[in-house]
DSSP file (Angstrom, degrees, kcal/mol; ACC not computed):
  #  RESIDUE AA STRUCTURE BP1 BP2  ACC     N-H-->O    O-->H-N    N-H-->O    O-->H-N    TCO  KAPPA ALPHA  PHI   PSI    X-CA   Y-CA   Z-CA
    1    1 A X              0   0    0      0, 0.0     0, 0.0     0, 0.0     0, 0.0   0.000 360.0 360.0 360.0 128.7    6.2   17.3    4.6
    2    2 A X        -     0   0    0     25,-0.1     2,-0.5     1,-0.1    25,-0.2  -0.111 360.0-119.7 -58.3 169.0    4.4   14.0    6.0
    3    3 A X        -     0   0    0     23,-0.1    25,-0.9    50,-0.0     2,-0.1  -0.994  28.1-125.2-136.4 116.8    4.5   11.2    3.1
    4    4 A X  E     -a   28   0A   0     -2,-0.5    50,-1.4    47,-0.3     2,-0.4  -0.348  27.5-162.9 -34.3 119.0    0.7   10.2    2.3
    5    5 A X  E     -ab  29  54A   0     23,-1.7    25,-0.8    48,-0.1     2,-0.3  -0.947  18.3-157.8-125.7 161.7    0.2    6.5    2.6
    6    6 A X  E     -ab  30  55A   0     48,-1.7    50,-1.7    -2,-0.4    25,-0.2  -0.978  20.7-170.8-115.5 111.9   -2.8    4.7    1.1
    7    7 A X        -     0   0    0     23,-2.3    50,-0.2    -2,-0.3     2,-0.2  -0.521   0.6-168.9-102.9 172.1   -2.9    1.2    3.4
    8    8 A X        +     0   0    0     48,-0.3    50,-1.9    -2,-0.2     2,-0.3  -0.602  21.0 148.1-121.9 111.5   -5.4   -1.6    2.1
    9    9 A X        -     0   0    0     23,-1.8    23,-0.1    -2,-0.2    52,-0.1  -0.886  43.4-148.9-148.9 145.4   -6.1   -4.6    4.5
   10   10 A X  S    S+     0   0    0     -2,-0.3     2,-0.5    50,-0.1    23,-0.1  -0.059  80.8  88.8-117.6  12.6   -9.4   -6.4    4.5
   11   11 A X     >  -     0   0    0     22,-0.0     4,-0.8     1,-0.0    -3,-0.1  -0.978  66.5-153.1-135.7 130.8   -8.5   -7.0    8.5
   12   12 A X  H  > S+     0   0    0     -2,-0.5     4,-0.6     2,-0.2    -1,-0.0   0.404  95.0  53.9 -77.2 -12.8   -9.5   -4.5   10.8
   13   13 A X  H >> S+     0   0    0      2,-0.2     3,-3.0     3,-0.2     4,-0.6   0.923 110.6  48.5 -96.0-105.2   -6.5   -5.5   13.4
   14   14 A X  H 3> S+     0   0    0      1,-0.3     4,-1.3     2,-0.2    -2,-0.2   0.563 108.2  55.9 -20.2 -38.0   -4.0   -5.0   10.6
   15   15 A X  H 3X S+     0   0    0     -4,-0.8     4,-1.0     2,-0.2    -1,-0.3   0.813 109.7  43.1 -84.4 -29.1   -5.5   -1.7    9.6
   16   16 A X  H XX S+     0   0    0     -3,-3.0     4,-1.9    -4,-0.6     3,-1.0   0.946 109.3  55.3 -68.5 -55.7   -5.1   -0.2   12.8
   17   17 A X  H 3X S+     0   0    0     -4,-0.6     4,-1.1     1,-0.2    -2,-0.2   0.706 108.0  49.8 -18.0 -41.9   -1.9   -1.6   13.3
   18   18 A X  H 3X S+     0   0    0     -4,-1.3     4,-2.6    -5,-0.3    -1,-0.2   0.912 113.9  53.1 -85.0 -29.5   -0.8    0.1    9.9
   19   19 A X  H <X S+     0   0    0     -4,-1.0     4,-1.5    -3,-1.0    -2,-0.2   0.876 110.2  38.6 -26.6 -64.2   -2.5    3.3   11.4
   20   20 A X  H >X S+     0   0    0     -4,-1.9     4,-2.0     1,-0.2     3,-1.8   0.991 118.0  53.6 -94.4 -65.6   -0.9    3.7   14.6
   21   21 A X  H 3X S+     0   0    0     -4,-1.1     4,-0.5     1,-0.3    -1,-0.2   0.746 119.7  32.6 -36.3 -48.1    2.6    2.6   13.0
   22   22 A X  H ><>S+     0   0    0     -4,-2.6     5,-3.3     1,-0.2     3,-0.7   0.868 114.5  55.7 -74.0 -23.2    2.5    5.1   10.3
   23   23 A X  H <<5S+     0   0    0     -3,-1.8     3,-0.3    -4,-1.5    -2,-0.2   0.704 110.7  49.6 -80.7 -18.4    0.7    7.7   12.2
   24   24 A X  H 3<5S+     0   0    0     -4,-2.0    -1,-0.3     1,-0.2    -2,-0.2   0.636 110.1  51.1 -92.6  -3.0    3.9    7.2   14.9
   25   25 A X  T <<5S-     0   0    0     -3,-0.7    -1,-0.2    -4,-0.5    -2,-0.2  -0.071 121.8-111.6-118.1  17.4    6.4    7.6   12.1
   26   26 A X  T   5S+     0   0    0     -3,-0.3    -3,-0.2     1,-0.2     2,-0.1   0.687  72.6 135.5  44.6  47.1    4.7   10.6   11.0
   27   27 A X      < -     0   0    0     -5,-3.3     2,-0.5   -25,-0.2   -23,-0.2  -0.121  54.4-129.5 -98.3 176.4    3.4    9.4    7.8
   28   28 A X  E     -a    4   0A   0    -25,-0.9   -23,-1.7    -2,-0.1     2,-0.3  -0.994  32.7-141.1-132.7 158.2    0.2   10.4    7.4
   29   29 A X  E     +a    5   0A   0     -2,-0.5     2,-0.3   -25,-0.2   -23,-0.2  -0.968  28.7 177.7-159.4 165.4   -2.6    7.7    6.5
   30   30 A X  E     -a    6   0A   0    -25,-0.8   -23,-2.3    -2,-0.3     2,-0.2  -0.871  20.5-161.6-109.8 113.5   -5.4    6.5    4.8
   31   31 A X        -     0   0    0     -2,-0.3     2,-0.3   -25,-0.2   -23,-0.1  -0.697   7.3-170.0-116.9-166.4   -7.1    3.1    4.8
   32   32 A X        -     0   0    0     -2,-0.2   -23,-1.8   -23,-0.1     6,-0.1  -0.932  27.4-135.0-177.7 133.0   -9.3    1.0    3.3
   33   33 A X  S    S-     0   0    0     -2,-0.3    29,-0.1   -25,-0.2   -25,-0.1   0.784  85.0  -7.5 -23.5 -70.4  -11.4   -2.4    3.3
   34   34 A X  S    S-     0   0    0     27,-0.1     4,-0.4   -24,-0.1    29,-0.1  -0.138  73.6 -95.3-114.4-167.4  -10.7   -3.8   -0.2
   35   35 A X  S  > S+     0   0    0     27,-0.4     4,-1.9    29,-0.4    30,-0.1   0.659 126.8  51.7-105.0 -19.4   -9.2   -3.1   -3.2
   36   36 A X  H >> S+     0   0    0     28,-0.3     3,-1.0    26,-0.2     4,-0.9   0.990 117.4  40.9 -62.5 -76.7  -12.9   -1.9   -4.6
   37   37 A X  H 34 S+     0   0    0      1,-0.3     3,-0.5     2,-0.2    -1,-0.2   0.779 114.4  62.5 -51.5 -40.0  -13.2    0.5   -1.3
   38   38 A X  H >> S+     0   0    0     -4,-0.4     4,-2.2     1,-0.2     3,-1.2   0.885  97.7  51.5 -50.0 -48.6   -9.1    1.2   -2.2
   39   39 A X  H <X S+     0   0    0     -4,-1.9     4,-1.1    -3,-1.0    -1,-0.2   0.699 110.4  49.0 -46.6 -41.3   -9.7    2.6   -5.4
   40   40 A X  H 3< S+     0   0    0     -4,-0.9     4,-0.3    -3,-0.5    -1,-0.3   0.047 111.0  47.0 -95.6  13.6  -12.3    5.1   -3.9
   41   41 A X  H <>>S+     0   0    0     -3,-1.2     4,-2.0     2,-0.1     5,-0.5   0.538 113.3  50.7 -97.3 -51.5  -10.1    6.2   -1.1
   42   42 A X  H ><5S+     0   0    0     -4,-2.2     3,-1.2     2,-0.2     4,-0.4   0.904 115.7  47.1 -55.8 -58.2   -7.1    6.6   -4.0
   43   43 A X  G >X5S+     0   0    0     -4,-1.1     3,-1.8     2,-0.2     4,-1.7   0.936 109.6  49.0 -18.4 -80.2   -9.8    8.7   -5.9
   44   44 A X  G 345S+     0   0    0      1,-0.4    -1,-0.2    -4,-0.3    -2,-0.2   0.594 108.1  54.2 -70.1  -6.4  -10.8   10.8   -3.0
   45   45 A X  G <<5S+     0   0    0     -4,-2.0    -1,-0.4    -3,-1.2    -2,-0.2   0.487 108.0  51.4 -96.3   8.1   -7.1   11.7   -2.1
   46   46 A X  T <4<S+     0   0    0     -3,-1.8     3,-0.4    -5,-0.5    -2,-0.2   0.712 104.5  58.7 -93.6 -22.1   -6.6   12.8   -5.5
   47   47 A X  S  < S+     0   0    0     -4,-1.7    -2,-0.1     1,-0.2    -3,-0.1   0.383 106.1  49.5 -63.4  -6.8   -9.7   14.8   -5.1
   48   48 A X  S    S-     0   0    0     -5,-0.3    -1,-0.2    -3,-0.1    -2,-0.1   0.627 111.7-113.9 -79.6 -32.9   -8.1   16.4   -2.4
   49   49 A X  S    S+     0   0    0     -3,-0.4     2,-1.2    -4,-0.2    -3,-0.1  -0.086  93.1 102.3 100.2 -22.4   -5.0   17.4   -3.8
   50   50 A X        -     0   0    0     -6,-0.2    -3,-0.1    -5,-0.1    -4,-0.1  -0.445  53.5-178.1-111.9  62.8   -3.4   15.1   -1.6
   51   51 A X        -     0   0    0     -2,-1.2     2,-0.4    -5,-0.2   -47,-0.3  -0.090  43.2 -85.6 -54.6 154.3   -2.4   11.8   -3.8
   52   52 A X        -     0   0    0    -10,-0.2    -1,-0.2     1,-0.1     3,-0.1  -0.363  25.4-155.2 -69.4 139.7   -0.9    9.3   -2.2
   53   53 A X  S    S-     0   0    0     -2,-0.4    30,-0.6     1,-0.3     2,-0.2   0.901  89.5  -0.7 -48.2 -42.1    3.4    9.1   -1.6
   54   54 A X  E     -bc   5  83A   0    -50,-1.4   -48,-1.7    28,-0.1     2,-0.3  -0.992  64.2-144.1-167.6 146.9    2.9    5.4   -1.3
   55   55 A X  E     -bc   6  84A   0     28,-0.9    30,-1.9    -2,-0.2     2,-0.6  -0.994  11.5-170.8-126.0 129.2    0.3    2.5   -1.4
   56   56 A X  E     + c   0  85A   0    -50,-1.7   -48,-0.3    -2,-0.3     2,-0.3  -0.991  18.4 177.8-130.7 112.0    0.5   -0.9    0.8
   57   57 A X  E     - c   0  86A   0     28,-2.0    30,-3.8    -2,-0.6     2,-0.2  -0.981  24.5-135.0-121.7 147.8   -1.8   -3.3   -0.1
   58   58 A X        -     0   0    0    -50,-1.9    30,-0.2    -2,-0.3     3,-0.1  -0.569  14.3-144.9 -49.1 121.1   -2.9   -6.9    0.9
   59   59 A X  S    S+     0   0    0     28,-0.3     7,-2.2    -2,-0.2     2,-0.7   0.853  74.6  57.6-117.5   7.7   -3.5   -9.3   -1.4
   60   60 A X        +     0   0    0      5,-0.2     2,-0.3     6,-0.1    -1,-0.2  -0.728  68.8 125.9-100.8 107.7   -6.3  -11.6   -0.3
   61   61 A X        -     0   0    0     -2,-0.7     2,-0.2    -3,-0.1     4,-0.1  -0.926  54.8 -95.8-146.7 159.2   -9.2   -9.7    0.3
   62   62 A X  S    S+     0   0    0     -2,-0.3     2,-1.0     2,-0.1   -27,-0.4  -0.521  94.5  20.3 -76.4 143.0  -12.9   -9.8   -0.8
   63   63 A X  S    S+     0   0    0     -2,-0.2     2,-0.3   -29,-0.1    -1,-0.1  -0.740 135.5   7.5 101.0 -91.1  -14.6   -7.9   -3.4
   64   64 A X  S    S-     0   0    0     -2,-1.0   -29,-0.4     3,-0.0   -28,-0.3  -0.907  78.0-134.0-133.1 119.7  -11.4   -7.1   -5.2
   65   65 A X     >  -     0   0    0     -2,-0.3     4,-1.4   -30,-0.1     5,-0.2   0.295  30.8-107.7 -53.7 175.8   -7.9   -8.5   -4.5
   66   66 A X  H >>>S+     0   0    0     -7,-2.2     4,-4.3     2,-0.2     3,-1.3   0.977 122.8  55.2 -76.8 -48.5   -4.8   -6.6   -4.3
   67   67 A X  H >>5S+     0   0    0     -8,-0.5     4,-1.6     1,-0.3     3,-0.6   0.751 117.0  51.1 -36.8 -77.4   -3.4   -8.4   -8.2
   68   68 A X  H 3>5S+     0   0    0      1,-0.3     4,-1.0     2,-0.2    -1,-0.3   0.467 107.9  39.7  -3.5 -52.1   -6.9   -6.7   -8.8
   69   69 A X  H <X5S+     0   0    0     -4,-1.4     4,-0.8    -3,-1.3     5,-0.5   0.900 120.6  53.4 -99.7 -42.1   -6.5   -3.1   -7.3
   70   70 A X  H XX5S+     0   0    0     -4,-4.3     3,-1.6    -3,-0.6     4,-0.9   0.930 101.1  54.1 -30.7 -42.0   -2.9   -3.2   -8.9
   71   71 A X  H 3<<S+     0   0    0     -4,-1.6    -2,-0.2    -5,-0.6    -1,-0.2   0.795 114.4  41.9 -89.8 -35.4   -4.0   -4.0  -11.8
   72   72 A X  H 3< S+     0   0    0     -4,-1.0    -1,-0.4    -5,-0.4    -2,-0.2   0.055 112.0  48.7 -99.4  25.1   -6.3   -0.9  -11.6
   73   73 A X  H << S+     0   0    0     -3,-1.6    -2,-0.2    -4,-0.8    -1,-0.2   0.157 107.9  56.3-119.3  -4.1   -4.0    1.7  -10.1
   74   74 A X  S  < S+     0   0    0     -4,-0.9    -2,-0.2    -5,-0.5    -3,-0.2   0.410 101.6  71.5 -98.9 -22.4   -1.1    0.6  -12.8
   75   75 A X  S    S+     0   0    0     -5,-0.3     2,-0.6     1,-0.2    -3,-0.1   0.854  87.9  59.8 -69.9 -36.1   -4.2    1.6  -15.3
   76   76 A X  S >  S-     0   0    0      1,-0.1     3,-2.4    -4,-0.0     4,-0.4  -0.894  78.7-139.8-112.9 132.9   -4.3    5.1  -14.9
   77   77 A X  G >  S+     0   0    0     -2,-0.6     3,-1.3     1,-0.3     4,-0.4   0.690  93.4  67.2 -56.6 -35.1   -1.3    7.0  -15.8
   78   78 A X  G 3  S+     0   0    0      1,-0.3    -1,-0.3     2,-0.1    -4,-0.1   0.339 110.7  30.6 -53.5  -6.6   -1.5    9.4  -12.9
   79   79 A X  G X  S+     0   0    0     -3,-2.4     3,-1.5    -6,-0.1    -1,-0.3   0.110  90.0 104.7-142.7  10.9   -0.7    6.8  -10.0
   80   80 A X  T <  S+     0   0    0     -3,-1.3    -2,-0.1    -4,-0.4    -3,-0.1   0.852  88.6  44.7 -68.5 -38.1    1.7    4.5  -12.4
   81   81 A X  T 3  S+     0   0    0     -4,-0.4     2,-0.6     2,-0.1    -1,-0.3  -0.032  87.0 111.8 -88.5  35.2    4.5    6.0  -10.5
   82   82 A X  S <  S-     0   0    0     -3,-1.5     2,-0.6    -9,-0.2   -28,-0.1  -0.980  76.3-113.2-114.2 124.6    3.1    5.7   -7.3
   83   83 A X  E     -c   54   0A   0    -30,-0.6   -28,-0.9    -2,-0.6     2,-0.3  -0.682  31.0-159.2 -20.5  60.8    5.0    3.4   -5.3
   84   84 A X  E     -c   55   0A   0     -2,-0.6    21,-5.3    19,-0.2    22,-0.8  -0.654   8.9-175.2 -92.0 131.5    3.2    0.1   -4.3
   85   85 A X  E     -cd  56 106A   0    -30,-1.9   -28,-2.0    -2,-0.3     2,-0.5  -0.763  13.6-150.5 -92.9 133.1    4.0   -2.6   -1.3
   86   86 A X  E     -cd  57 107A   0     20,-1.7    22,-4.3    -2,-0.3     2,-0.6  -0.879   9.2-170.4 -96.7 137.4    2.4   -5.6   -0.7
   87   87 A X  E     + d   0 108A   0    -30,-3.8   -28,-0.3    -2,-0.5    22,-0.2  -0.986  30.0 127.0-132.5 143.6    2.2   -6.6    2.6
   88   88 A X        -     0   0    0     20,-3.0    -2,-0.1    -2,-0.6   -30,-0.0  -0.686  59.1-106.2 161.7 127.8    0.9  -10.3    3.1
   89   89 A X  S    S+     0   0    0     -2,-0.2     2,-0.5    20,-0.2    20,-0.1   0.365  86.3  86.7 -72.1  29.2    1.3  -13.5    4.4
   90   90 A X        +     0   0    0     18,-0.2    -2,-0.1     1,-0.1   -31,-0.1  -0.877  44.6 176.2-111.4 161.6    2.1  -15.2    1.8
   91   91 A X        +     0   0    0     -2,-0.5    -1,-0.1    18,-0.1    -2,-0.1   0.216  27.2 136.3-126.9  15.4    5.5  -15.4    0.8
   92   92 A X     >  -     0   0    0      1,-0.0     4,-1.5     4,-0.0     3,-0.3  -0.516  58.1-121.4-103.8 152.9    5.8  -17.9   -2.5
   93   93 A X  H >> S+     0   0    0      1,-0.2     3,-2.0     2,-0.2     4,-0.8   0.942 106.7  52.8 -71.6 -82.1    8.0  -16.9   -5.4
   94   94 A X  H 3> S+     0   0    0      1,-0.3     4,-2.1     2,-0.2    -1,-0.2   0.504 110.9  45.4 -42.9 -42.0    5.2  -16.9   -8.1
   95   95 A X  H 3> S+     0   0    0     -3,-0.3     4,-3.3     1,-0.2    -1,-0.3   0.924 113.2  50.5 -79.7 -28.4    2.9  -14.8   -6.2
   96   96 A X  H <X S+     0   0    0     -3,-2.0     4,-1.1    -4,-1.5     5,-0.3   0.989 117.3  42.3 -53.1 -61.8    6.0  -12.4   -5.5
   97   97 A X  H  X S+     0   0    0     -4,-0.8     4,-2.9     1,-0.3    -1,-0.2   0.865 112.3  54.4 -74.2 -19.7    6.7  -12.5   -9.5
   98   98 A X  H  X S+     0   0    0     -4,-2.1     4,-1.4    -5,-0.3    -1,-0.3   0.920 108.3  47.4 -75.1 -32.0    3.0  -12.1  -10.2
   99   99 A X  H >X>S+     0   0    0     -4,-3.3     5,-1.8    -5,-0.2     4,-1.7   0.949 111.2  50.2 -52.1 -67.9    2.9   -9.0   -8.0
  100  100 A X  H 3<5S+     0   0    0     -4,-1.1    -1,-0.2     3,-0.3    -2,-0.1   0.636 107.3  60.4 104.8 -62.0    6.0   -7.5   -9.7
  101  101 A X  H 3<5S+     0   0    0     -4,-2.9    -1,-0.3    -5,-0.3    -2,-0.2   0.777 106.0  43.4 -66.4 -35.8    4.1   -8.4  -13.0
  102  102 A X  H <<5S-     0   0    0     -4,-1.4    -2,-0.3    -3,-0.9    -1,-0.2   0.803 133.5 -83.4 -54.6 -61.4    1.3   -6.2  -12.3
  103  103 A X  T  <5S+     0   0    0     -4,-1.7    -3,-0.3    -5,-0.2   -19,-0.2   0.283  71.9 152.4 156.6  -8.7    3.2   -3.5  -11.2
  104  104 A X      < -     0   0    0     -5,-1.8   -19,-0.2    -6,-0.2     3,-0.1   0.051  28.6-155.3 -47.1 163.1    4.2   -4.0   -7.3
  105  105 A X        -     0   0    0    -21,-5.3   -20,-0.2     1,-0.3     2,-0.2   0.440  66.1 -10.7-142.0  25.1    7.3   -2.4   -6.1
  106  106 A X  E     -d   85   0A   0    -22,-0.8   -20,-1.7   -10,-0.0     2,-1.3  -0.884  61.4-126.2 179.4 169.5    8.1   -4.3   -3.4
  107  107 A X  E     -d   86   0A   0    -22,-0.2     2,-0.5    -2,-0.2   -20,-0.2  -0.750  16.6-178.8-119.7 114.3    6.7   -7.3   -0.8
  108  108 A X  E     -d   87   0A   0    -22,-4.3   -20,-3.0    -2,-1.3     2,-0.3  -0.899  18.3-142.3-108.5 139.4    6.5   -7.5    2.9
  109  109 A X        -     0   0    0     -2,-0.5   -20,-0.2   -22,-0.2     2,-0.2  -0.639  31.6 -75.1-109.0 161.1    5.3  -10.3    4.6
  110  110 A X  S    S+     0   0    0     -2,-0.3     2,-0.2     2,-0.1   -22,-0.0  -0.539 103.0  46.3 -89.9 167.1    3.0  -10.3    8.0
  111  111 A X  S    S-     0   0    0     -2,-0.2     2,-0.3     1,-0.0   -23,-0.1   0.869  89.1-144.0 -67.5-172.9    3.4   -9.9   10.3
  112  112 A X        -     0   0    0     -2,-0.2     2,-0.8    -4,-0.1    -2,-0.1  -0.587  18.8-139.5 -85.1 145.6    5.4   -6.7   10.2
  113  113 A X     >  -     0   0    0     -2,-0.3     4,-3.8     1,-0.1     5,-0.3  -0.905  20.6-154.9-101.5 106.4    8.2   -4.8   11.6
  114  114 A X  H  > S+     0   0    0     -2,-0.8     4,-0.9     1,-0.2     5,-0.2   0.840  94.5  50.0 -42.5 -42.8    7.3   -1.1   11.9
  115  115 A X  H  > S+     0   0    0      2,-0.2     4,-1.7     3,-0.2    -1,-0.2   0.717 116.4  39.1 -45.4 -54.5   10.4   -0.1   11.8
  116  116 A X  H  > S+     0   0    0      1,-0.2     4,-1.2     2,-0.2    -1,-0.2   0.928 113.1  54.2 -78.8 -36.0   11.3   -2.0    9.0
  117  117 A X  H  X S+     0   0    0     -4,-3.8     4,-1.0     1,-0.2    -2,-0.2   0.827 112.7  46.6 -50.0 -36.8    7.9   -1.4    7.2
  118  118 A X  H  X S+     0   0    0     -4,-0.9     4,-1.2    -5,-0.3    -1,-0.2   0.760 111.7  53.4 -89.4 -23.6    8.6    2.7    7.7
  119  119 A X  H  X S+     0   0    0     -4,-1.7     4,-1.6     1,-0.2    -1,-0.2   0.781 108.7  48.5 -83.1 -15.1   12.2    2.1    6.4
  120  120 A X  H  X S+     0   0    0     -4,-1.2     4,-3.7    -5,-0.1     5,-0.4   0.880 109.0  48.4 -86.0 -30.3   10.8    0.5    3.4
  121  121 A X  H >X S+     0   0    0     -4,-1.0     4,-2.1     1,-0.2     3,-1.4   0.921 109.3  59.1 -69.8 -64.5    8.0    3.4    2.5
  122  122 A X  H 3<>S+     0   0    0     -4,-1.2     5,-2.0     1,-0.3     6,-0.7   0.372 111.2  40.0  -1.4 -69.0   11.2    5.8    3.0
  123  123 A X  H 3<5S+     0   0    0     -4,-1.6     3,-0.4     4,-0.2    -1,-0.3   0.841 120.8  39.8 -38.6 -61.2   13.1    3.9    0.1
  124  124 A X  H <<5S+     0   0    0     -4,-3.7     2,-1.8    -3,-1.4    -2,-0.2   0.918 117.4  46.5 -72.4 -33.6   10.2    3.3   -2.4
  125  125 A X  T  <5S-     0   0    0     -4,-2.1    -1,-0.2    -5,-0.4    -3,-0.1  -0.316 123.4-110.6-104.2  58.5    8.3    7.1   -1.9
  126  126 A X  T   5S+     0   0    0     -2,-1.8    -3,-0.2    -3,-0.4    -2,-0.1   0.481  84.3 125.5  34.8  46.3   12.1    8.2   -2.4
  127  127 A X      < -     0   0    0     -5,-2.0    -4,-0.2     1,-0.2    -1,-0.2   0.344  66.1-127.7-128.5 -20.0   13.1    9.6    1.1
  128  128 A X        -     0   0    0     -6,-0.7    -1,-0.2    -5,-0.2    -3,-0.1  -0.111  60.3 -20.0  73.6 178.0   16.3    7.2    1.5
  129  129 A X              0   0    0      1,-0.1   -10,-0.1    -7,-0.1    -9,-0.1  -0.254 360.0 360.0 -72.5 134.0   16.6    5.1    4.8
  130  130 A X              0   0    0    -15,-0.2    -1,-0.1   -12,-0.2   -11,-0.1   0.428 360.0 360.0 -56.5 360.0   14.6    5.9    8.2
């Protein structure tokens, strides 16, 4: 079974990128703008049936930020075990521990390695190493 991903990037470059990378690692996935626009994607795959495996978000973005859309996918108990990645160029230890604090459940920084990026959803959505 393909592992559901929920991506959120507020750059349109990035979002394709996370597309054709997951979509070549036979993930299947979903994105989204914001963390606002994230929330209603995460919604509408639960409407589906089809919840996400695993969520990679950004966390400067307009509207609502990634702490943000953590902060509101750690809010309802139904997605509290759902794996989330931040993927973002920032790297400093506070934002890492503030991520952490919220509920992330691991950090990648941009740019990316696909490779490494697909070996990380593996881990977190419980699939062991790619």
């Amino acid at each position: 079974m393909s592992l559901r991903i929920l991506a959120v990037d507020d750059s349109r470059t990035i979002r394709d990128m996370l597309k054709l990378a997951l979509g070549q690692a036979g993930f299947t996935p979903q994105v989204a703008e914001d963390g606002l626009h994230g929330l209603e994607v995460l919604e509408d795959m639960v409407d589906e049936g089809a919840p996400p495996d695993a969520i990679i978000t950004d966390i400067n973005m307009p509207r609502m930020d990634g702490f943000g859309f953590i902060d509101a996918v750690r809010a309802k108990d139904e997605h509290r075990a759902v794996p989330i990645l931040v993927l973002s160029t920032e790297s400093a230890a506070e934002l890492k521990a503030r991520a952490r604090t919220s509920g992330a459940t691991g950090w990648i920084v941009k740019p990316f390695d696909p490779v490494k990026l697909v070996k990380a959803i593996n881990m977190v959505a419980g699939k062991g190493a790619a």
